[in-house]
Chimera marker file (.cmm) of the C-alpha trace (Angstrom):
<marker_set name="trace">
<marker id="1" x="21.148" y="-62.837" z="-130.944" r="1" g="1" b="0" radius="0.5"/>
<marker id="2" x="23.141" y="-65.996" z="-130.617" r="1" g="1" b="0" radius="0.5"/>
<marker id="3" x="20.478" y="-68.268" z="-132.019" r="1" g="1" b="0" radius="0.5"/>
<marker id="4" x="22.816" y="-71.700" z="-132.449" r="1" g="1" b="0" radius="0.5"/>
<marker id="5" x="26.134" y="-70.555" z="-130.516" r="1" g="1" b="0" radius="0.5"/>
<marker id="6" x="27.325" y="-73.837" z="-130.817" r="1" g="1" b="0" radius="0.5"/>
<marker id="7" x="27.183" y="-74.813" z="-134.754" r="1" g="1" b="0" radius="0.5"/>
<marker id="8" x="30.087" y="-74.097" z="-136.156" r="1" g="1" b="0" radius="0.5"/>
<marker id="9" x="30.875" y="-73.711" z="-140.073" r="1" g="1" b="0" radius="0.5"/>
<marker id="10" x="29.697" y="-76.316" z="-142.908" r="1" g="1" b="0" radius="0.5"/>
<marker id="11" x="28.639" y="-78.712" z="-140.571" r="1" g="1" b="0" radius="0.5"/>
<marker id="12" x="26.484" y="-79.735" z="-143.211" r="1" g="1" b="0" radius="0.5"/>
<marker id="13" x="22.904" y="-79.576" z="-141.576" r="1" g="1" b="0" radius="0.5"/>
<marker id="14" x="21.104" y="-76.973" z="-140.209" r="1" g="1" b="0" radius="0.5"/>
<marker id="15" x="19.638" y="-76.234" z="-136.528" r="1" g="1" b="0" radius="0.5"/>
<marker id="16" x="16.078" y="-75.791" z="-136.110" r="1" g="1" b="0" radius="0.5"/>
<marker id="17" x="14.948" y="-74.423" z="-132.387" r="1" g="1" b="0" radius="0.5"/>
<marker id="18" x="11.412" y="-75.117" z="-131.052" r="1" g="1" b="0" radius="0.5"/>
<marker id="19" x="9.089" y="-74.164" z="-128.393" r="1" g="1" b="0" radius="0.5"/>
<marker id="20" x="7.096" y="-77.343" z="-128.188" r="1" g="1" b="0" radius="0.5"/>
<marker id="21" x="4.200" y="-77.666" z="-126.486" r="1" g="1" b="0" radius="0.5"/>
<marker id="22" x="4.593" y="-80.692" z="-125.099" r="1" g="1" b="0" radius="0.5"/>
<marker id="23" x="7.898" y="-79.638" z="-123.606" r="1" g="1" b="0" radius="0.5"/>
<marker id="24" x="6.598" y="-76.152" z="-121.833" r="1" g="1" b="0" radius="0.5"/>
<marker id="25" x="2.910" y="-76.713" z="-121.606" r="1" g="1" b="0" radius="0.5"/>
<marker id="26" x="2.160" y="-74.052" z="-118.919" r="1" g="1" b="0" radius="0.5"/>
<marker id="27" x="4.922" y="-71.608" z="-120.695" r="1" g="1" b="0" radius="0.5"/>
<marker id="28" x="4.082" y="-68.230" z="-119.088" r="1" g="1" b="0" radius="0.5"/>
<marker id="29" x="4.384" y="-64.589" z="-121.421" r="1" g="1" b="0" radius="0.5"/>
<marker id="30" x="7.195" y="-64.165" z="-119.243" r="1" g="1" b="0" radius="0.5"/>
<marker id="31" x="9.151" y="-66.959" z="-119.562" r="1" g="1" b="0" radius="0.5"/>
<marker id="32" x="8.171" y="-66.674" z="-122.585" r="1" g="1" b="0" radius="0.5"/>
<marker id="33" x="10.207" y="-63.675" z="-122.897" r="1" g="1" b="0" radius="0.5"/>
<marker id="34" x="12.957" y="-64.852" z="-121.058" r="1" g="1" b="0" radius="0.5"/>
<marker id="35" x="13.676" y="-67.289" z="-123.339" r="1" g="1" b="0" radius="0.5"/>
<marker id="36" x="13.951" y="-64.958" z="-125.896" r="1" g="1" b="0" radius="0.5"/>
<marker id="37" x="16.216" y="-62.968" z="-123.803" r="1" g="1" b="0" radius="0.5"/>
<marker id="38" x="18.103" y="-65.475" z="-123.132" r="1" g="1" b="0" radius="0.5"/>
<marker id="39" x="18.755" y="-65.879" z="-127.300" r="1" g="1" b="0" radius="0.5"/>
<marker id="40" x="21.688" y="-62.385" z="-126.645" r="1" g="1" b="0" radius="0.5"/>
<marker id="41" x="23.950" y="-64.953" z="-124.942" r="1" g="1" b="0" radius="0.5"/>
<marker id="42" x="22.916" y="-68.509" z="-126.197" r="1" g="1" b="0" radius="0.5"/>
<marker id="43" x="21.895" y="-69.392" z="-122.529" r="1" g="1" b="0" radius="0.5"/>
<marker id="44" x="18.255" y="-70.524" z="-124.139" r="1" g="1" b="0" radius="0.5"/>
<marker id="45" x="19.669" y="-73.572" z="-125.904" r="1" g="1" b="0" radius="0.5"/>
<marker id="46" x="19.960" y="-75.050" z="-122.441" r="1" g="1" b="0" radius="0.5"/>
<marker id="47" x="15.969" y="-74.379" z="-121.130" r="1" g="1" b="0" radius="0.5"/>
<marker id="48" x="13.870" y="-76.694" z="-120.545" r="1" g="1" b="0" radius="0.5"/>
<marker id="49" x="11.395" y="-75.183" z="-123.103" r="1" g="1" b="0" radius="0.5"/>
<marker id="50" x="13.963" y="-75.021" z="-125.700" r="1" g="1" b="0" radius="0.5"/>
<marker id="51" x="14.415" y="-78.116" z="-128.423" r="1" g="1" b="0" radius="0.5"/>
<marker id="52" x="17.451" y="-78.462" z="-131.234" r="1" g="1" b="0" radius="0.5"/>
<marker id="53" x="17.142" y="-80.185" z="-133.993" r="1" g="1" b="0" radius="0.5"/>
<marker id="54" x="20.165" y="-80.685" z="-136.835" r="1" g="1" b="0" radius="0.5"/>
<marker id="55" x="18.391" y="-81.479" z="-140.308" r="1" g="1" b="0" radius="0.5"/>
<marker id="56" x="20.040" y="-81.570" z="-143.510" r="1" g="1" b="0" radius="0.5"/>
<marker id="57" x="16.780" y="-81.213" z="-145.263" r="1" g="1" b="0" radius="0.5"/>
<marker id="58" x="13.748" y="-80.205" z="-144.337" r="1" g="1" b="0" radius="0.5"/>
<marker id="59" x="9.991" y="-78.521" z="-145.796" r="1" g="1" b="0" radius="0.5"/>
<marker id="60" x="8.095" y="-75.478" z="-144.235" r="1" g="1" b="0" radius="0.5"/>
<marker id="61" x="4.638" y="-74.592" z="-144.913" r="1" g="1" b="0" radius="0.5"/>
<marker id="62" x="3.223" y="-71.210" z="-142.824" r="1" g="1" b="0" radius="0.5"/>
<marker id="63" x="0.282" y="-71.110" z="-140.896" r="1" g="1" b="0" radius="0.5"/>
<marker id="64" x="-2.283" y="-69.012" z="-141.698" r="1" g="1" b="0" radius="0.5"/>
<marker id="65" x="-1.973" y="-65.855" z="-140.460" r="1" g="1" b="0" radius="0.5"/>
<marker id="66" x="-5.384" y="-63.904" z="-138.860" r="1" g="1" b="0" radius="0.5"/>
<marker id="67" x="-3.724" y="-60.663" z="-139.746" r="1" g="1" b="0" radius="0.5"/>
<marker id="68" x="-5.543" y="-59.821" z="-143.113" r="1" g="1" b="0" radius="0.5"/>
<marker id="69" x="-6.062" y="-63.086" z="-144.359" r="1" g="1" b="0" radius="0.5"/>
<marker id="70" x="-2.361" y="-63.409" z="-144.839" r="1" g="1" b="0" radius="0.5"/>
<marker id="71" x="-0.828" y="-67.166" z="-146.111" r="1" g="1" b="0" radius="0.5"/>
<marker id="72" x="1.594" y="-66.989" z="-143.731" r="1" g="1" b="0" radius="0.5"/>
<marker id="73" x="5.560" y="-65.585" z="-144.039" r="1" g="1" b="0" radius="0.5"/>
<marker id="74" x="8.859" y="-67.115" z="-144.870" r="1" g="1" b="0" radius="0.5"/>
<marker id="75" x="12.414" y="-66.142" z="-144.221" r="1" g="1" b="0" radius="0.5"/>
<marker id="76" x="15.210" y="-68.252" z="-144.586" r="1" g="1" b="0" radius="0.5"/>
<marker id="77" x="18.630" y="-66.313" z="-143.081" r="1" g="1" b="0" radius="0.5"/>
<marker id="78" x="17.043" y="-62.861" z="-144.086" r="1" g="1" b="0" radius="0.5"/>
<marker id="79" x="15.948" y="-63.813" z="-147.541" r="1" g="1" b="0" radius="0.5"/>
<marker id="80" x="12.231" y="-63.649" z="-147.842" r="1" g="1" b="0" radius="0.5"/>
<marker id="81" x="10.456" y="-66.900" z="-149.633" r="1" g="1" b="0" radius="0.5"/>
<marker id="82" x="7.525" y="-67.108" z="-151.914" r="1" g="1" b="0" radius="0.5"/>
<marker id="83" x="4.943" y="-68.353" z="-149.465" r="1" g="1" b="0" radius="0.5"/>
<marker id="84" x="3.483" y="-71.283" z="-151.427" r="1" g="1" b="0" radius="0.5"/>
<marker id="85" x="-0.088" y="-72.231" z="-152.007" r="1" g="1" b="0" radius="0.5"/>
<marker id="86" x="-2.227" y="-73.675" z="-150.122" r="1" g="1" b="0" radius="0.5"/>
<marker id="87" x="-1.542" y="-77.473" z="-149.059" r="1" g="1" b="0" radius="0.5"/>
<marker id="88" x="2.063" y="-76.800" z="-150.305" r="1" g="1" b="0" radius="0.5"/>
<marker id="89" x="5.390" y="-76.339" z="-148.797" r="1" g="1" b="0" radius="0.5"/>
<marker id="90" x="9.140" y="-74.707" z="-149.324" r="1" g="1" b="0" radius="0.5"/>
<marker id="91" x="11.866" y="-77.705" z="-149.221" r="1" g="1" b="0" radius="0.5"/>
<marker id="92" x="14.804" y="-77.019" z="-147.936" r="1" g="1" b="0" radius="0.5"/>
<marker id="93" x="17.809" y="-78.913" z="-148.108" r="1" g="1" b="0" radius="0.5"/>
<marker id="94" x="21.720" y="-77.902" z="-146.878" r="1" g="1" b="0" radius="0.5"/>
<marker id="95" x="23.842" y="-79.029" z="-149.448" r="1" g="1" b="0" radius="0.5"/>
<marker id="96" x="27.800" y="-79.316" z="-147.996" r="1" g="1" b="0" radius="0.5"/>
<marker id="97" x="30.454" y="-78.073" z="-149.749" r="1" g="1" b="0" radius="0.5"/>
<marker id="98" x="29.188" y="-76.577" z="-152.561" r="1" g="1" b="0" radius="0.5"/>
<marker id="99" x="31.064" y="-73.530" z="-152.786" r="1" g="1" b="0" radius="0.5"/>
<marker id="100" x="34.416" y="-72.598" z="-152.311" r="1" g="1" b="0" radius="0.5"/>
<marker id="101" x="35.901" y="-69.219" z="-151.792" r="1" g="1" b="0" radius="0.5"/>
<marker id="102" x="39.853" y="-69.263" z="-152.424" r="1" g="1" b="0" radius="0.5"/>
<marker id="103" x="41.425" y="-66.119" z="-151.566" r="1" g="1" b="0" radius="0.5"/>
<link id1="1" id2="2" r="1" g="1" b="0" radius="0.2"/>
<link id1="2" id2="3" r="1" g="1" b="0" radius="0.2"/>
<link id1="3" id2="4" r="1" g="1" b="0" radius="0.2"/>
<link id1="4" id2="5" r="1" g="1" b="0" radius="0.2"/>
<link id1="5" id2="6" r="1" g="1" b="0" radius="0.2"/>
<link id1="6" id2="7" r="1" g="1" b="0" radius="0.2"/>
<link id1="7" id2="8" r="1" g="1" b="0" radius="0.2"/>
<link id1="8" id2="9" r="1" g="1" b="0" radius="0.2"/>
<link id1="9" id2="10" r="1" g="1" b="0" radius="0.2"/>
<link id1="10" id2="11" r="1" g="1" b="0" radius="0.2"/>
<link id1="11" id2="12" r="1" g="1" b="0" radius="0.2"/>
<link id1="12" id2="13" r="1" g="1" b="0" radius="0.2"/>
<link id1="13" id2="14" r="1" g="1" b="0" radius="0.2"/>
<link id1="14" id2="15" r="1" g="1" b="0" radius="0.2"/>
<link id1="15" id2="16" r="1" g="1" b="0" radius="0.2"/>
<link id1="16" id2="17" r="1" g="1" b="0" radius="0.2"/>
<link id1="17" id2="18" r="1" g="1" b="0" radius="0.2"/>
<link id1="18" id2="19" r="1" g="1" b="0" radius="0.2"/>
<link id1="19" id2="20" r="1" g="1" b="0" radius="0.2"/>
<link id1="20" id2="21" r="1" g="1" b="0" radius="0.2"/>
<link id1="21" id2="22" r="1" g="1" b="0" radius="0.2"/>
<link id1="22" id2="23" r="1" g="1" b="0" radius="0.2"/>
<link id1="23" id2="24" r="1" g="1" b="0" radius="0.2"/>
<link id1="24" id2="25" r="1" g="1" b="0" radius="0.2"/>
<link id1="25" id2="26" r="1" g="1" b="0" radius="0.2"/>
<link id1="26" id2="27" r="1" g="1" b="0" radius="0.2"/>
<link id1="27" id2="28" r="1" g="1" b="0" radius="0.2"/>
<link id1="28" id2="29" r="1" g="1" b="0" radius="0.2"/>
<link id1="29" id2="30" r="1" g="1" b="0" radius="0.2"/>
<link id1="30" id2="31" r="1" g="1" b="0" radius="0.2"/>
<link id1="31" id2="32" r="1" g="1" b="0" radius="0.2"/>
<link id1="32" id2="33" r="1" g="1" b="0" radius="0.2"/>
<link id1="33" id2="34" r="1" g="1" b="0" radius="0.2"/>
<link id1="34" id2="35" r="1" g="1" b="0" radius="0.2"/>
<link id1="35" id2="36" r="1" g="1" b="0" radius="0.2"/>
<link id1="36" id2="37" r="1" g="1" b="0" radius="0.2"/>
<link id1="37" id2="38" r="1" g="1" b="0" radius="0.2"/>
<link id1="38" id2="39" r="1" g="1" b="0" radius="0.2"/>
<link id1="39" id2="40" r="1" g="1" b="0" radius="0.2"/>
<link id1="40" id2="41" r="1" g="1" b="0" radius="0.2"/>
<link id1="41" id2="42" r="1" g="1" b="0" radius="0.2"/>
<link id1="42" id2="43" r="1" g="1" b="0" radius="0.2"/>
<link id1="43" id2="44" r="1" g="1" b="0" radius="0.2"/>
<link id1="44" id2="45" r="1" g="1" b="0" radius="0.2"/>
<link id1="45" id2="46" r="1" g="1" b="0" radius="0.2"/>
<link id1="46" id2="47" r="1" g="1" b="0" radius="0.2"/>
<link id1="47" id2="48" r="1" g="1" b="0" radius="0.2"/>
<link id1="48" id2="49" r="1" g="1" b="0" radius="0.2"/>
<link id1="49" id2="50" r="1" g="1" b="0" radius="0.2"/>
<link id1="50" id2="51" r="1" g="1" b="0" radius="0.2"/>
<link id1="51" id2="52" r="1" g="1" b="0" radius="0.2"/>
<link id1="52" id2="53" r="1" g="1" b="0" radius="0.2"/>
<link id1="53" id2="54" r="1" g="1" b="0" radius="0.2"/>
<link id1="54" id2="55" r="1" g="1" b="0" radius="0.2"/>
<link id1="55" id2="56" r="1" g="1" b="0" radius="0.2"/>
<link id1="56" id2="57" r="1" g="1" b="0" radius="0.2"/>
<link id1="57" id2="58" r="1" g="1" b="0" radius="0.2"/>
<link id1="58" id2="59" r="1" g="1" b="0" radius="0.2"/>
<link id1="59" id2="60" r="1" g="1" b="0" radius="0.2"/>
<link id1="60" id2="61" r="1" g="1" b="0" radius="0.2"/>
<link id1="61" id2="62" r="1" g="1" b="0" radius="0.2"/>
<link id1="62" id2="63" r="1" g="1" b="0" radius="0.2"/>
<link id1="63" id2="64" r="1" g="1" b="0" radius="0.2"/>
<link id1="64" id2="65" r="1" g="1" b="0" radius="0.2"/>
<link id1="65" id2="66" r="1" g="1" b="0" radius="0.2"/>
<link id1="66" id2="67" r="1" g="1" b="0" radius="0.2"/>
<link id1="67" id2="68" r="1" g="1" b="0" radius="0.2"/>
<link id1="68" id2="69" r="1" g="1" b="0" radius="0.2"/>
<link id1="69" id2="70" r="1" g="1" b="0" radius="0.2"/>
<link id1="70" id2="71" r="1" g="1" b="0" radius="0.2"/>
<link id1="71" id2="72" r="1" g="1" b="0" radius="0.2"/>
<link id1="72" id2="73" r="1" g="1" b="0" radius="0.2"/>
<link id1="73" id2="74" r="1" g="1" b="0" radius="0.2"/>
<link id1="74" id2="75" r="1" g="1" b="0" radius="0.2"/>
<link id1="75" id2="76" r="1" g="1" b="0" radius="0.2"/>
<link id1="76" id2="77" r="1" g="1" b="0" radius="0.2"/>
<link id1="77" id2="78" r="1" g="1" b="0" radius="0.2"/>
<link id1="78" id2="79" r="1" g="1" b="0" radius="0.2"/>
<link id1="79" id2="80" r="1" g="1" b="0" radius="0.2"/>
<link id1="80" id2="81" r="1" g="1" b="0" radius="0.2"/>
<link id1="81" id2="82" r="1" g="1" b="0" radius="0.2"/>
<link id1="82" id2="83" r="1" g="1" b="0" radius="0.2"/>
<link id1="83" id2="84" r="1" g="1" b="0" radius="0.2"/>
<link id1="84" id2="85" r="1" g="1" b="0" radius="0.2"/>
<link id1="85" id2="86" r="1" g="1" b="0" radius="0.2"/>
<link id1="86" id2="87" r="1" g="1" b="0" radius="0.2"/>
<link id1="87" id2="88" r="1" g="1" b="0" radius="0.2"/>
<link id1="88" id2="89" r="1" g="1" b="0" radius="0.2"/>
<link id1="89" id2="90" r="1" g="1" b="0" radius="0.2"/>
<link id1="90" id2="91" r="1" g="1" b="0" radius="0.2"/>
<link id1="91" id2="92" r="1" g="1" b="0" radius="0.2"/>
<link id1="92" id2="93" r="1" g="1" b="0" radius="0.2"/>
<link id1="93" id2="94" r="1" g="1" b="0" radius="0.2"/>
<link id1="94" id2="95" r="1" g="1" b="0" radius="0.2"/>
<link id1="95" id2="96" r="1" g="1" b="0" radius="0.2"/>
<link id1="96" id2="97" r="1" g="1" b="0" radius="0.2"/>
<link id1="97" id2="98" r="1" g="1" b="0" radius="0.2"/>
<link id1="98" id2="99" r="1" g="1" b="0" radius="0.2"/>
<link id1="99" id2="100" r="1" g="1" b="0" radius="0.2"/>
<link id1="100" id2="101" r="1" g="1" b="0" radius="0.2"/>
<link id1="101" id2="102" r="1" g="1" b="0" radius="0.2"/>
<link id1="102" id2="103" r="1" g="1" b="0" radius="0.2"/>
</marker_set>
């Protein structure tokens, strides 16, 4: 999947992609699916249905999930995240240039 096929490296922020409602608010299952299909080749950066965002900090908290009374579940780039408590969040925040690799 080519989530962000235009971010290139330390740009110092990170892309966050949305679905909001108030941009697709008669969003079909299939387009629905289409958008994700779209994600192989980057084309679904440019729907209508699709919003980017560049943050260089930002704070998650799940929704509940109806699928055994789960908290919710966090993954930031494959890493999973203590989901926190209720009423609390994860803070994220990109920090530029804080390592370099010299080869």
């Amino acid at each position: 999947m080519m989530a962000t096929p235009h971010v290139e490296q330390d740009e110092g922020a990170c892309d966050i992609l949305m679905v909001r409602r108030e941009r697709a608010p008669k969003l079909s299952r299939w387009r629905a699916v289409g958008v994700f299909l779209a994600g192989e080749t980057g084309e679904h950066i440019e729907m209508d249905e699709v919003d980017v965002v560049k943050v260089k900090k930002m704070r998650l908290r799940p929704g509940r999930s109806a699928y055994r009374g789960s908290r919710g579940h966090i993954q930031l780039s494959g890493q999973e995240q203590e989901v926190p408590s209720e009423g609390k969040y994860v803070e994220v925040e990109v920090l530029s240039n804080m390592v370099k690799v010299m080869m």
